[in-house]
C-alpha positions, -999 to 999 in steps of 0.1 A, spaced: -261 126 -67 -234 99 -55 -233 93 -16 -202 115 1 -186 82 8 -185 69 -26 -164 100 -41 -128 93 -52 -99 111 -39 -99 128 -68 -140 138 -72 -141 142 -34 -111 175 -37 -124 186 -68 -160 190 -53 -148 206 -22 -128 230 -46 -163 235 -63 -184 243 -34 -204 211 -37 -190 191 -11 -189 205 26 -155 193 44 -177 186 75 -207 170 60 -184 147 40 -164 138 73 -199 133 86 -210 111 61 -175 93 63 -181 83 100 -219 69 90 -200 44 71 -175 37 100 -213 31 125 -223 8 102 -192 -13 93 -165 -7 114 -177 -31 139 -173 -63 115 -146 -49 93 -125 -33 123 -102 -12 101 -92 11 130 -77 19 162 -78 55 171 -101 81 157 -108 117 169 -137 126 162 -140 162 177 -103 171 162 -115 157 128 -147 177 128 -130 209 139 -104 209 113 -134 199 83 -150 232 101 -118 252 95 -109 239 59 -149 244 51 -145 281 57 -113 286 39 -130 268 15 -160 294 15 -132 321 13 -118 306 -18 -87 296 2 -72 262 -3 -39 249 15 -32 222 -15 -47 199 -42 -63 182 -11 -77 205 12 -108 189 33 -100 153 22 -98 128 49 -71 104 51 -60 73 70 -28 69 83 -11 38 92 -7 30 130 32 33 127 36 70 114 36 94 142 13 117 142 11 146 174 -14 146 193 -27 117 183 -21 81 198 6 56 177 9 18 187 29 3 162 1 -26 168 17 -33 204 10 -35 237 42 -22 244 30 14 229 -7 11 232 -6 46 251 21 65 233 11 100 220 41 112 198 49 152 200 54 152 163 40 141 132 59 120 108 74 139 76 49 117 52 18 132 76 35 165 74 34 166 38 -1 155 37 -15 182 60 5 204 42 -13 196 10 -48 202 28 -55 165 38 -75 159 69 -63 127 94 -91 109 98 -75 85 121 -51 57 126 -59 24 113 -45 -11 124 -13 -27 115 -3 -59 125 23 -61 154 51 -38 144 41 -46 107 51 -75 103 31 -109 98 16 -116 134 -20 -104 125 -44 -73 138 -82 -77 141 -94 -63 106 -112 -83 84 -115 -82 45 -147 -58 35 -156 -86 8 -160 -116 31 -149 -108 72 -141 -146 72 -107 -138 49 -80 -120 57 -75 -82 46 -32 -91 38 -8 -74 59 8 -54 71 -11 -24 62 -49 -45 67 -69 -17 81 -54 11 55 -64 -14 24 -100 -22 42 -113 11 51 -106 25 16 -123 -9 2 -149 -1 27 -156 35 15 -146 50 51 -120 70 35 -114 77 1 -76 72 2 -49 58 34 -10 55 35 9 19 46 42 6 47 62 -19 27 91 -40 40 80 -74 17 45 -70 4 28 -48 31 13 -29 5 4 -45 -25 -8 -80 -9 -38 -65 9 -46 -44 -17 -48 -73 -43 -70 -83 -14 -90 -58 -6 -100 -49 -44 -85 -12 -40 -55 2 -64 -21 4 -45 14 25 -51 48 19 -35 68 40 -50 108 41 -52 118 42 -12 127 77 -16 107 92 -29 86 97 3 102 100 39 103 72 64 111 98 91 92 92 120 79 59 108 88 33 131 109 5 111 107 -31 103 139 -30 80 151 5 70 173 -10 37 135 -23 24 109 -3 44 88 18 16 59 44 22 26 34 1 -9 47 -8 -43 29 -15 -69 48 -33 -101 39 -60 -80 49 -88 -48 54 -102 -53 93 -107 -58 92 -69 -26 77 -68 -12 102 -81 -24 128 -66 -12 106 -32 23 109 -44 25 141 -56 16 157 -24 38 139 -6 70 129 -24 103 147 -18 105 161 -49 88 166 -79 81 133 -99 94 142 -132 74 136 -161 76 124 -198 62 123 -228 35 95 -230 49 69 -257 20 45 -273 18 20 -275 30 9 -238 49 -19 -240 40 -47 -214 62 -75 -203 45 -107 -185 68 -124 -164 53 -162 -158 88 -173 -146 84 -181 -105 55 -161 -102 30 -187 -119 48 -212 -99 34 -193 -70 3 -182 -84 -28 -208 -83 -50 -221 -114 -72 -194 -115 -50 -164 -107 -27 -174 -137 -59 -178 -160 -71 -145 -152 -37 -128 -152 -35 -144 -188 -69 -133 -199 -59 -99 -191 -28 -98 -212 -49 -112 -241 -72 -82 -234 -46 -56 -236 -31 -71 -269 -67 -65 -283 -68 -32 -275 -37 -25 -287 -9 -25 -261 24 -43 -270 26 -75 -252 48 -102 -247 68 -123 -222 94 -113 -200 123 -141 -183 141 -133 -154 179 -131 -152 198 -164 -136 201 -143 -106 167 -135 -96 170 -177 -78 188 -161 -47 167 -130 -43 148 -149 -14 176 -158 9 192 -121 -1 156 -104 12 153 -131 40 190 -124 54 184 -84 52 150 -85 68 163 -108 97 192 -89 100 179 -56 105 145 -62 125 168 -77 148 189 -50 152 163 -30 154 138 -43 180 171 -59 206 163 -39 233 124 -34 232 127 -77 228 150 -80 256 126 -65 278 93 -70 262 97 -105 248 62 -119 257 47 -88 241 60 -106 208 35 -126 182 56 -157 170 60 -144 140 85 -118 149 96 -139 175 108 -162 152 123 -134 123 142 -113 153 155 -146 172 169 -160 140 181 -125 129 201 -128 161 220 -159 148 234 -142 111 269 -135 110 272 -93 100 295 -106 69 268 -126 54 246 -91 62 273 -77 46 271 -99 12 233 -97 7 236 -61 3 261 -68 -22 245 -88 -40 214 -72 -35 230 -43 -56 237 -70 -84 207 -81 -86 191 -45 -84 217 -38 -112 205 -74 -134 168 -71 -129 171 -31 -145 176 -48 -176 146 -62 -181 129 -27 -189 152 -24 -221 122 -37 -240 96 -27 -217 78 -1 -194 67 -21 -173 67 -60 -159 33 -75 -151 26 -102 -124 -1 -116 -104 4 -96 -67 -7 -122 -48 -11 -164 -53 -48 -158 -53 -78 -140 -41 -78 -137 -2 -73 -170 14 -97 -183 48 -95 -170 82 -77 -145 98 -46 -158 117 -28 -153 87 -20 -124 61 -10 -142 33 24 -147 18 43 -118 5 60 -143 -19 51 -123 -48 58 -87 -40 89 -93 -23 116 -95 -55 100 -60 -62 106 -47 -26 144 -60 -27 145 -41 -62 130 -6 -48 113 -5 -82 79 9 -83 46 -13 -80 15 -4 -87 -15 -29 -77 -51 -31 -97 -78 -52 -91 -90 -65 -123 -116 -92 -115 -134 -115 -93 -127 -150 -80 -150 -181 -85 -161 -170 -48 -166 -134 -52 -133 -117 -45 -109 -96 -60 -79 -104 -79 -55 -81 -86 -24 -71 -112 7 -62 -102 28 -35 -127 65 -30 -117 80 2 -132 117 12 -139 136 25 -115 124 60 -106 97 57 -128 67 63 -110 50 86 -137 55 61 -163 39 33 -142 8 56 -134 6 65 -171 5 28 -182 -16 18 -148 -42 42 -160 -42 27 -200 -46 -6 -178 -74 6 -157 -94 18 -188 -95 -16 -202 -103 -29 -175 -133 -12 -162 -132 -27 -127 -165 -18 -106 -174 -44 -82 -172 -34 -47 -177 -49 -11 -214 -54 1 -211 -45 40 
């Protein structure tokens, strides 16, 4: 039999469901992992270990009563150290909150509990999730960086102390250490799941995201908590795939465009429809439209917690709030115009296609932890609010993961899994961290 920690999402609900898999002795097993890792990998910030156990204890017997509270009752979950949860300490990855308890739980938690999910615990984001870094370190080689902002949601799932955890994306908070980390990653349309009680970084581009073993995980992720149901369609074969080289190989290094390459060869031998995709003229401003909004609003946001707390502050977001200070509110004003444009110009690259493939990320995880990387590739899909999915779908020269990022129409979500799932077939991608 597999170890409790190795289950999916997916195996671990449907064996709970079964009788095979006690809540508490798979919570149990989960926090043997965390005894023997969490000490190097350092995914985590608060954990309650006595509230965990006696809600495995009470969704164990409703189990035994064949009563279930949703598709995934008993299944632990991490959530991300800026959605409140009650009871249950929430830092935001600052000193400034490092004992606030909030009364209430965020809507996305709500919906999770709802569904039967267990919180396992809160894992680390970097300072108010943005790119000042948090402790964790990447599960595949603790001298690299895990990405960011949502590094210890991305490493415990890599590091098989939860099966699935929820993050936030304002640039690439999601998909970056994911690409990282080697584990499959969803931001979905912003909303479809509610950023209520999730404190911001932007609120025009702040997205809720899962990370999970699989895309069915995913799924299941998004189901439970989205608004409302995700429609779905008709699967149409073959999927169409369109590989956009355009900026994104100028970004990406030697051997991240190889492999992206090889992969599109693969999935033109086994069938899917493949070919290139260009970008519209307008895609050339969508950094300085994304870099005015994100300025803009984090500044707004954080001027009196910075007016009184500015020490607390890494550079970083020093930097992004102090120049957001400085921007004029009619040039706010005309990126969001012409952040409609080019929301309205990039649509039209689907006409051909189901869905855009890029490299996530310029490589595998770069050296050392002071940084998390540059969101430079997930960023024109976060000013888009299409859908991303991230796979891994091989391994660097030195051992770690490299990744695939799939864009999706707008409100396409189902489509994208659909495809992502084809795509995970074919790609058979097994390698996991040796902690």
């Amino acid at each position: 039999m597999m170890n409790p920690e190795d289950f999916s999402l997916t195996e671990a609900a449907s064996a709970i469901r079964a009788g095979t898999l006690s809540p508490v002795e798979y919570v149990e097993a989960l926090f043997g992992v965390m005894e023997r890792v969490e000490s190097r990998v350092q995914a985590w910030v608060t954990i309650d270990r006595g509230g965990v156990l006696s809600e495995a204890s009470k969704c164990e017997a409703e189990a035994r009563s064949g009563e279930f509270r949703g598709p995934l009752h008993g299944v632990p979950v991490g959530i991300k150290d800026i959605f409140y949860t009650k009871g249950l300490r929430t830092t935001m990855g600052s000193a400034i909150f490092k004992d606030f308890v909030p009364n209430c739980d965020a809507r996305a938690v709500t919906k999770l509990k709802e569904a039967g999910a267990i919180v396992l615990g809160k894992t680390v984001t970097t300072v108010f999730a943005n790119l000042d870094p948090g402790p964790t370190r990447n599960p595949w080689n603790i001298e690299h960086t895990p990405g960011g902002s949502s590094s210890g949601s991305a490493a415990a799932v890599a590091a098989r102390m939860c099966p699935a955890a929820i993050g936030t994306q304002t640039v690439g908070s999601v998909g970056r250490p994911a690409a990282f980390c080697g584990v499959a990653s969803l931001v979905p349309s912003q909303q479809r799941i509610s950023l209520e009680h999730v404190f911001p970084l932007a609120w025009s581009l702040d997205h809720a995201g899962t990370f999970a073993r699989s895309v069915a995980d995913l799924e299941v992720m998004l189901d439970a908590m989205a608004e409302s149901p995700v429609e779905r369609y008709p699967a149409r074969a073959p999927f169409r795939i369109g590989v956009v080289r355009d900026f994104f190989y100028e970004n990406a290094t030697v051997e991240a465009r190889s492999l992206n390459d090889r992969l599109a060869g693969d999935l033109a031998a086994a069938g899917f429809h493949v070919e290139e995709a260009r970008l519209p003229e307008i895609f050339e401003v969508q950094q300085p439209i994304l870099g005015t909004i994100l300025r803009t609003e984090t500044a707004s946001i954080h001027e009196r917690l910075f007016a009184e707390h500015a020490a607390t502050y890494g550079p970083k977001l020093r930097t992004l709030i102090e120049t957001g200070m400085l921007i004029d509110a009619s040039d706010y004003v005309r990126a969001r115009r012409l952040r409609r444009r080019y929301q309205r110009e990039m649509a039209k690259l689907f006409q051909p296609f189901d869905v855009l493939m890029t490299p996530p990320a310029r490589g595998a995880a770069p050296a050392g932890i002071g940084s998390t990387g540059d969101p430079v590739m997930n960023g024109p899909w976060t000013l888009t609010d299409f859908p991303t999915v991230t796979l891994p779908h091989a391994l660097s020269a030195d051992g770690l993961p490299i990744a695939v990022q799939l864009t999706g129409a707008p409100l396409q979500e189902r489509l994208l899994l659909e495809v992502a799932k084809a795509i995970e077939a074919v790609v058979s991608f097994t390698a996991r961290p040796n902690l």
